[in-house]
N, C-alpha and C positions, 0 to 999 in steps of 0.2 A: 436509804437504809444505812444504818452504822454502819462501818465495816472495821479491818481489824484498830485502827488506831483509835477510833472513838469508843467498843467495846473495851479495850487494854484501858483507856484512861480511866473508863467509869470501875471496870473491876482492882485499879489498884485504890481509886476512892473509897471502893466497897470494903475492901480485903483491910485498909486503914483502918477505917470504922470500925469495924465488925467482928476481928481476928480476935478469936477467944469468946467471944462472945454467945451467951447461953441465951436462946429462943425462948420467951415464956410461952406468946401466943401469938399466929398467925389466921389473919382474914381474909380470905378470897371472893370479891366483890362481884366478877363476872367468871363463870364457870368453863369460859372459852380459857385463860388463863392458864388453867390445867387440863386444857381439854386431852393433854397425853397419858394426865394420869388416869388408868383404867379405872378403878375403884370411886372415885367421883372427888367431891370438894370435902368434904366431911374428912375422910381418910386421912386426906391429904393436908388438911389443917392439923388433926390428932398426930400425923405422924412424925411433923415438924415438932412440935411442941417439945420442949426442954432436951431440946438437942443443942452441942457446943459447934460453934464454927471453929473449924481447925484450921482454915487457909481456905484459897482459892487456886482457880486456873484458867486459862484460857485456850484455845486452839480455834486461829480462823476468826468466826464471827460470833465464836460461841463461848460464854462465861460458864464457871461453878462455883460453886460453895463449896467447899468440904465439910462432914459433919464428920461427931464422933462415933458415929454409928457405923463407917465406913463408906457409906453414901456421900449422891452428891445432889444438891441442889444447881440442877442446868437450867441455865437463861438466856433464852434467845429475845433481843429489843424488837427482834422483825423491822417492820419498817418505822414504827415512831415510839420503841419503847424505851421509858425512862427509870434508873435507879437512883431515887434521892434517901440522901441520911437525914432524918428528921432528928434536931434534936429541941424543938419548942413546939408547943401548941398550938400549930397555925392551922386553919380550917383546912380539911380534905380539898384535895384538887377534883376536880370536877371530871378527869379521866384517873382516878385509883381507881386501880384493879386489883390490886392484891397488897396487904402493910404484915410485914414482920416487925413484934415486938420485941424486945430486948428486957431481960430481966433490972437493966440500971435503967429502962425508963425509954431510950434511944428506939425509933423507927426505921424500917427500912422499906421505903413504900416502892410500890412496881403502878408507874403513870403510863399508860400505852393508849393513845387516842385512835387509833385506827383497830386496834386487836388483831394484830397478827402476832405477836410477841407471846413467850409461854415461860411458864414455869413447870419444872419435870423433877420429879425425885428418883434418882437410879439409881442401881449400884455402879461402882467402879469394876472399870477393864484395864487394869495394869494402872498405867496413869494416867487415862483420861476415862471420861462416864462412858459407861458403855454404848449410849445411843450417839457417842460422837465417834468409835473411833473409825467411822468410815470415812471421816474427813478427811483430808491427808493434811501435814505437817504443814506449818506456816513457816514465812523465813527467818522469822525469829527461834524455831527450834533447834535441837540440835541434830532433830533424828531425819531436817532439811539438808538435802545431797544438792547444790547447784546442780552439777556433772550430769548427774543423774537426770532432773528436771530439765535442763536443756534439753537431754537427747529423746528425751519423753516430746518436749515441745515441736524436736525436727521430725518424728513422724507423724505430727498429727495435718490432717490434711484443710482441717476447719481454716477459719480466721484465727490472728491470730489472738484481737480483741475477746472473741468467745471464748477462746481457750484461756485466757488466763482469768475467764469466772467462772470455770471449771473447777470445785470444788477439792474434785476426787485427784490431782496430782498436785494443787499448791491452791491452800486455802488462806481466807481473807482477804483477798483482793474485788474490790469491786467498780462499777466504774470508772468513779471519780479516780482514784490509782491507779485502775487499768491506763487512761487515758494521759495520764502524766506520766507513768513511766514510758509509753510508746512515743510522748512525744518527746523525751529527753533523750529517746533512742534512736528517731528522726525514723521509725516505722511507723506506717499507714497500718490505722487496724483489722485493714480487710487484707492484708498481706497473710499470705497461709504459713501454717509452720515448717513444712516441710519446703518454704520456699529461702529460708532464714541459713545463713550457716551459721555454725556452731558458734563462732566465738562472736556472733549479732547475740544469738541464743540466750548468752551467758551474760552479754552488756545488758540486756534487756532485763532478765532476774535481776541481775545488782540494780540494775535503776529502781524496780520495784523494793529492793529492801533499801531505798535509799531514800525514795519518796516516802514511806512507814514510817522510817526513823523520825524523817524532820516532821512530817504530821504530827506524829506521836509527842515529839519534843515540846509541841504548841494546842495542847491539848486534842488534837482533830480536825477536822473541819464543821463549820457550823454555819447552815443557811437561813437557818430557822429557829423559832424555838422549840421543835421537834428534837434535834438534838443537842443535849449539854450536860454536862459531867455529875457525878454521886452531889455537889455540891450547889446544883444549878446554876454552873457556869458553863460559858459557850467556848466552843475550841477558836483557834485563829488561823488556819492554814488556810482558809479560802482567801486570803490577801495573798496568800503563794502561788496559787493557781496558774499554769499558766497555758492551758486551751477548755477546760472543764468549764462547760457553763459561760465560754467566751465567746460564743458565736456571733460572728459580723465585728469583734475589736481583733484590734494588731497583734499579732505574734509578736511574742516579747526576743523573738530570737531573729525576725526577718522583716517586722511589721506587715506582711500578707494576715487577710482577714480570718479567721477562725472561721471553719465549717465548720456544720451540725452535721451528721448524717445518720442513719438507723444500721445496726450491725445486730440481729438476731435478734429484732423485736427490745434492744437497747440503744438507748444515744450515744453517738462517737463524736469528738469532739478531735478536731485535727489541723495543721497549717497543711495545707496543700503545697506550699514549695518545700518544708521542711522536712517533709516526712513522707517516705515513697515505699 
């Protein structure tokens, strides 16, 4: 699944493109696509229609549109969806689900092979849509308290892996991040929170907004052609990697072999001498 850096790359692609730009007409090919919107597909094509993109946003894993209607166009990729800017006549992809046209000609197609990924038209709650603001702040926000999150994270009694794909006290992170930031923090993911002090707490979040940044810097991470950017290119961070997806090669920090293990029905990926 995308998580926040590969969402952030595709919506500043998007936001590139698109910013000012007046909708003539939009097509929704499979009706799962909008399956939130109440009123059905029909609605929800009419109601796009000649509306101006005013900007974007993001929080977590989850993109918008802004229109000028005071709405927001929210996009969740789910686990394989994709925003491409079309701007030539090349044959439909074989998994659109949904194309935004642009009054200068330009497309904005929604590729989602699996269909879990949606499109939702809502109004806004302050500053984000209203069906997100139960997400809580990502660490790119400003309305993200460390302090705060730490002492959140020392009562929680879970792992501490689950807890930081806990959406509701710090969103976007998911496991590829969860698992590198635990391993630059030389914490085992089955460690509980309430077993962490504070200022482990607080090393642990920076590594996560630290790991973001550099992902983000290199467009994301890309295993597949499931995910790659508004442009149909692939991120580069999985050259950085260093226990995600490494299971049985060297820790790049002790050369012991990388575990696999399962932490709440997810994979954890860890050096066992490094990280306790």
């Amino acid at each position: 699944m995308p998580e926040l850096p590969e969402v952030e790359t595709v919506r500043r692609g998007v936001d590139a493109a698109f910013r000012g730009g007046r909708i003539s007409a939009v097509e929704v090919y499979n009706p799962r696509t909008v399956r939130r919107h109440a009123t059905g597909v029909a609605d929800f094509q009419r109601s796009l229609a000649g509306l101006e993109v005013t900007g974007s946003g993001r929080r977590g894993k989850f993109m918008w549109l802004g229109l000028d209607d005071g709405r927001a166009l929210v996009c969740h990729l789910g686990m394989s969806g994709q925003l491409h800017v079309v701007t030539d006549g090349r044959e439909a992809h074989k998994h659109l689900r949904g194309r935004m046209r642009f009054s200068d000609d330009r497309e904005l197609w929604f590729i989602d092979q699996r269909t879990f990924g949606y499109w939702d038209l809502v109004d806004m709650d302050g500053a984000v849509p209203a069906t997100v603001a139960h997400i809580a702040p990502d660490v790119f926000e400003t309305a993200f308290d460390p302090g705060l999150s730490a002492d959140r994270l020392l009562r929680r009694r879970i792992e501490v892996k689950k807890a930081l794909l806990d959406q509701t006290w710090i969103s976007g992170v998911g496991n590829i991040y969860a698992d590198e930031a635990l391993w630059r923090s030389r914490l085992r993911g089955r460690r509980t929170g309430d077993s962490l002090t504070r200022r482990k707490a607080l090393e642990l979040l920076g590594h996560v907004g630290d790991v973001l940044t550099e992902s983000l810097a290199v467009g994301g991470t890309s295993f597949d052609e499931l995910y790659v950017d508004a442009r149909g290119e692939a991120g580069y961070f999985a050259r950085e990697l260093a226990v995600y997806g490494r299971a049985g090669q060297p820790c790049k920090r002790c050369a012991t072999p990388i575990v696999r293990e399962v932490i709440g029905d997810r994979s954890a990926h860890y050096c066992p001498k490094c990280q306790r």
